[in-house]
TIVEX-133758 format. One record per atom (N, C-alpha, C, O): residue number from 1; atom name; x, z negated, y. Coordinates in Angstrom, 1 decimal, decimal comma, m for minus. Layout:
BEGIN
ATOM   nr  atom      c1      c3      c2
ATOM  NUM    CA       X       Z       Y
...
This chain:
BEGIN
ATOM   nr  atom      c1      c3      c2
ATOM    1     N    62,4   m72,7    56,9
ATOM    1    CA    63,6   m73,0    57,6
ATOM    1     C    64,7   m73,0    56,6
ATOM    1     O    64,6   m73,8    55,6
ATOM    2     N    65,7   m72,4    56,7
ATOM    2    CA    67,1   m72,3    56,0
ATOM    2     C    68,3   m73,5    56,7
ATOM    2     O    68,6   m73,5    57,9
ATOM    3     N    68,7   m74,1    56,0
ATOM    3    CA    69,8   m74,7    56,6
ATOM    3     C    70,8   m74,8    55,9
ATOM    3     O    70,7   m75,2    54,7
ATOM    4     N    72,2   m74,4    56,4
ATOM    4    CA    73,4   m74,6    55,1
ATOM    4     C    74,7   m75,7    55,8
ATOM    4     O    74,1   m76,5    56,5
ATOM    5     N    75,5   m75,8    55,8
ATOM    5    CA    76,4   m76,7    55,7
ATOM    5     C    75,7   m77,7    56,2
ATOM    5     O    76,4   m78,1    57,1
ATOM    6     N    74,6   m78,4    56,2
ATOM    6    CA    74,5   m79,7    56,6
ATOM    6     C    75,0   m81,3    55,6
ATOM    6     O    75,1   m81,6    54,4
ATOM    7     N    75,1   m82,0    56,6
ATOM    7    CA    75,9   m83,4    55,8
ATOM    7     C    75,1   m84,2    55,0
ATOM    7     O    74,0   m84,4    55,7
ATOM    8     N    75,0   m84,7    54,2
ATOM    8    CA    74,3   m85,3    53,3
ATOM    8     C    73,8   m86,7    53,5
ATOM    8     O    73,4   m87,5    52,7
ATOM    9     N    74,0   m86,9    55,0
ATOM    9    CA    73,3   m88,2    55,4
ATOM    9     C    72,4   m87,8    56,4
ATOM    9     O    72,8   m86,8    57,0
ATOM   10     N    71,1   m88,5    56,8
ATOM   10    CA    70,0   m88,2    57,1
ATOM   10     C    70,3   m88,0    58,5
ATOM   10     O    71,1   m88,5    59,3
ATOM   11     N    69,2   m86,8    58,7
ATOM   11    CA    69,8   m86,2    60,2
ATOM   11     C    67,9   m85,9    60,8
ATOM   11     O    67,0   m85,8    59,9
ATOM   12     N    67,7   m85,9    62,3
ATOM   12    CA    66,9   m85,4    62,4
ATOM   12     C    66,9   m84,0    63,1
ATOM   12     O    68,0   m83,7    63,8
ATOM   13     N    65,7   m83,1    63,1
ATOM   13    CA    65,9   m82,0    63,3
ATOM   13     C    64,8   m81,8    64,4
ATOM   13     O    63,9   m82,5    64,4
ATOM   14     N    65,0   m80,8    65,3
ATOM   14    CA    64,2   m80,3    66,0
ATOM   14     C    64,1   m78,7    66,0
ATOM   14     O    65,1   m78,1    66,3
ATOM   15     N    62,8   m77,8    65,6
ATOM   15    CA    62,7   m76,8    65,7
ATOM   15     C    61,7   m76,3    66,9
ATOM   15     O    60,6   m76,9    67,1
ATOM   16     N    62,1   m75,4    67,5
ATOM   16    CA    61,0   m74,7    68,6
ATOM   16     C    61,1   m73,6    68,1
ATOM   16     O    61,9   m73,2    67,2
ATOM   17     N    59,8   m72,9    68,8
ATOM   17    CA    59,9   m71,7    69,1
ATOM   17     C    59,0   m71,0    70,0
ATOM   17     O    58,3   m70,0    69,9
ATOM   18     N    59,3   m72,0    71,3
ATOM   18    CA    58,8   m71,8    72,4
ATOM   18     C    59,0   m72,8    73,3
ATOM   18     O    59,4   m73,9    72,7
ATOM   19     N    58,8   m73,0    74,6
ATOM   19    CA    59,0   m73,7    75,6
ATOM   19     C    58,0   m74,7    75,9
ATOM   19     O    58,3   m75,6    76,6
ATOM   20     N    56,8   m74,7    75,3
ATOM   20    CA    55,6   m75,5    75,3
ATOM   20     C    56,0   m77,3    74,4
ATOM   20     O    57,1   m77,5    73,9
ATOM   21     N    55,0   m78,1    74,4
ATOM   21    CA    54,8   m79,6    73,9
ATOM   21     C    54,6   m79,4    72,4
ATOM   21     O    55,0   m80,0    71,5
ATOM   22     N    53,8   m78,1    72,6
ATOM   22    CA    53,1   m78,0    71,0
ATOM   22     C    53,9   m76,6    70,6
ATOM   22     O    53,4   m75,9    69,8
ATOM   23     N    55,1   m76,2    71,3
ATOM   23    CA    55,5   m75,2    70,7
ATOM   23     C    56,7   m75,8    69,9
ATOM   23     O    57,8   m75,2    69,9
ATOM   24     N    56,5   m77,1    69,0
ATOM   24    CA    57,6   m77,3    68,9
ATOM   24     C    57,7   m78,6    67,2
ATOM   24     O    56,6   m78,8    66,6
ATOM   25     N    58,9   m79,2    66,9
ATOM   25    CA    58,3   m79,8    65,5
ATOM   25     C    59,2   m80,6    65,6
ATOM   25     O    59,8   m80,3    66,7
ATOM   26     N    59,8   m81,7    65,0
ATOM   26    CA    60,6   m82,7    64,6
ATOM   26     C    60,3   m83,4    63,8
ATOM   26     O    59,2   m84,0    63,8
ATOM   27     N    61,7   m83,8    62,5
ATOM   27    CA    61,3   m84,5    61,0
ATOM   27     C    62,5   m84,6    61,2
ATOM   27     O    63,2   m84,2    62,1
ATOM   28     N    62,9   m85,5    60,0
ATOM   28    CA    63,8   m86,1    59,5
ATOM   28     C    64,1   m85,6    58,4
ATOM   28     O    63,1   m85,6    57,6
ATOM   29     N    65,4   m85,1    57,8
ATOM   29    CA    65,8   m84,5    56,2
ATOM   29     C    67,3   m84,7    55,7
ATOM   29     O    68,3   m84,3    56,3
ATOM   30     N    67,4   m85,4    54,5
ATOM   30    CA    68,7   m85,8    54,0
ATOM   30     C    68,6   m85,4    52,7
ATOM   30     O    67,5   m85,3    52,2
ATOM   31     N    69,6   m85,1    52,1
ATOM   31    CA    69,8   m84,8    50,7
ATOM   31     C    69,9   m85,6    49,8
ATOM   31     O    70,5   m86,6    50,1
ATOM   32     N    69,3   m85,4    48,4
ATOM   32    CA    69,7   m86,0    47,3
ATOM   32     C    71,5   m87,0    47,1
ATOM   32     O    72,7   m86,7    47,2
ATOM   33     N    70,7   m87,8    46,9
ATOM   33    CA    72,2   m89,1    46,5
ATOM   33     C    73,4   m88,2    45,7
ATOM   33     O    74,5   m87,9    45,9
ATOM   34     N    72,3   m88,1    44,5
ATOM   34    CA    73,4   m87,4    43,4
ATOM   34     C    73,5   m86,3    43,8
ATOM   34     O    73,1   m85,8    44,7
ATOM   35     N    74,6   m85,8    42,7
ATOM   35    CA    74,8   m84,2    43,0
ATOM   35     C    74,0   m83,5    42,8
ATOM   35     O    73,0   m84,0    42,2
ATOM   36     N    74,1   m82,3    43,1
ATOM   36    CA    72,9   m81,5    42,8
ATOM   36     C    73,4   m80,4    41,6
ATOM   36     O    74,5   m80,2    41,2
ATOM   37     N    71,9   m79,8    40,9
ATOM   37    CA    72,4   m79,2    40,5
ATOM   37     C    72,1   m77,9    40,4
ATOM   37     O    72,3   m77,1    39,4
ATOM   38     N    71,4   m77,5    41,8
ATOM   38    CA    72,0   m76,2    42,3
ATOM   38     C    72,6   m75,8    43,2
ATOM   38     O    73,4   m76,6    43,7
ATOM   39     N    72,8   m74,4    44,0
ATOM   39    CA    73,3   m74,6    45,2
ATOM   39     C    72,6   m74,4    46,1
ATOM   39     O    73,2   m74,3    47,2
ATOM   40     N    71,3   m74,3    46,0
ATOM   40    CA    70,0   m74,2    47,1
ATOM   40     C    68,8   m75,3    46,7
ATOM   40     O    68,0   m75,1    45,7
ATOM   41     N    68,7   m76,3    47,7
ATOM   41    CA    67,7   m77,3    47,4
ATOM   41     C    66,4   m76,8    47,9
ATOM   41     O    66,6   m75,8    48,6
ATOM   42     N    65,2   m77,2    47,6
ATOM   42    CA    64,2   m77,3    48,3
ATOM   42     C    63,2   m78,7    48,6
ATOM   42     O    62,9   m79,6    47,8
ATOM   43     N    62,8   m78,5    50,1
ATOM   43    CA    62,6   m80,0    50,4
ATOM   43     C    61,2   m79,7    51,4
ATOM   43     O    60,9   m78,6    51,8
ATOM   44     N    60,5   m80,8    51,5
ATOM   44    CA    59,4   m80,5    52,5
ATOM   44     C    59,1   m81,7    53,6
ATOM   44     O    59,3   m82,9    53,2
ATOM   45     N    58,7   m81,5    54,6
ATOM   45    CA    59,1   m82,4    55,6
ATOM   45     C    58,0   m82,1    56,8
ATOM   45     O    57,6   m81,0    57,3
ATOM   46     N    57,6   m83,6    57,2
ATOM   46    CA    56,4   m83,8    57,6
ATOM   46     C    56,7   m83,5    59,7
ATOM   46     O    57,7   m84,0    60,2
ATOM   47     N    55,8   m83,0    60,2
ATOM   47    CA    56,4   m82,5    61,5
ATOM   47     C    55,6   m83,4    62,4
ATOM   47     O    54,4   m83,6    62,2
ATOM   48     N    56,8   m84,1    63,7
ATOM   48    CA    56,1   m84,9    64,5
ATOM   48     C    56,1   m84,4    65,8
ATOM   48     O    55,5   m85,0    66,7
């Protein structure tokens, strides 16, 4: 999953990709405090 302009305070997410219970995922993802120091982070995130 790609995400770009998001805000740097913790947000949750929902992804589908389908109409089903189990067609589907939600987590929680916020960015590092400090700055960064690239322009593409990478993060991993547990699906409920």
């Amino acid at each position: 999953l790609y995400l770009s302009g998001i805000s740097s305070k913790s947000q949750s997410w929902t992804v589908r990709w389908g109409n089903q219970a189990d067609q589907q995922c939600q987590f929680a993802f916020s960015t590092p405090d400090s700055e960064p120091t690239t322009s593409v982070l990478q993060g991993t995130a547990q699906c409920h």
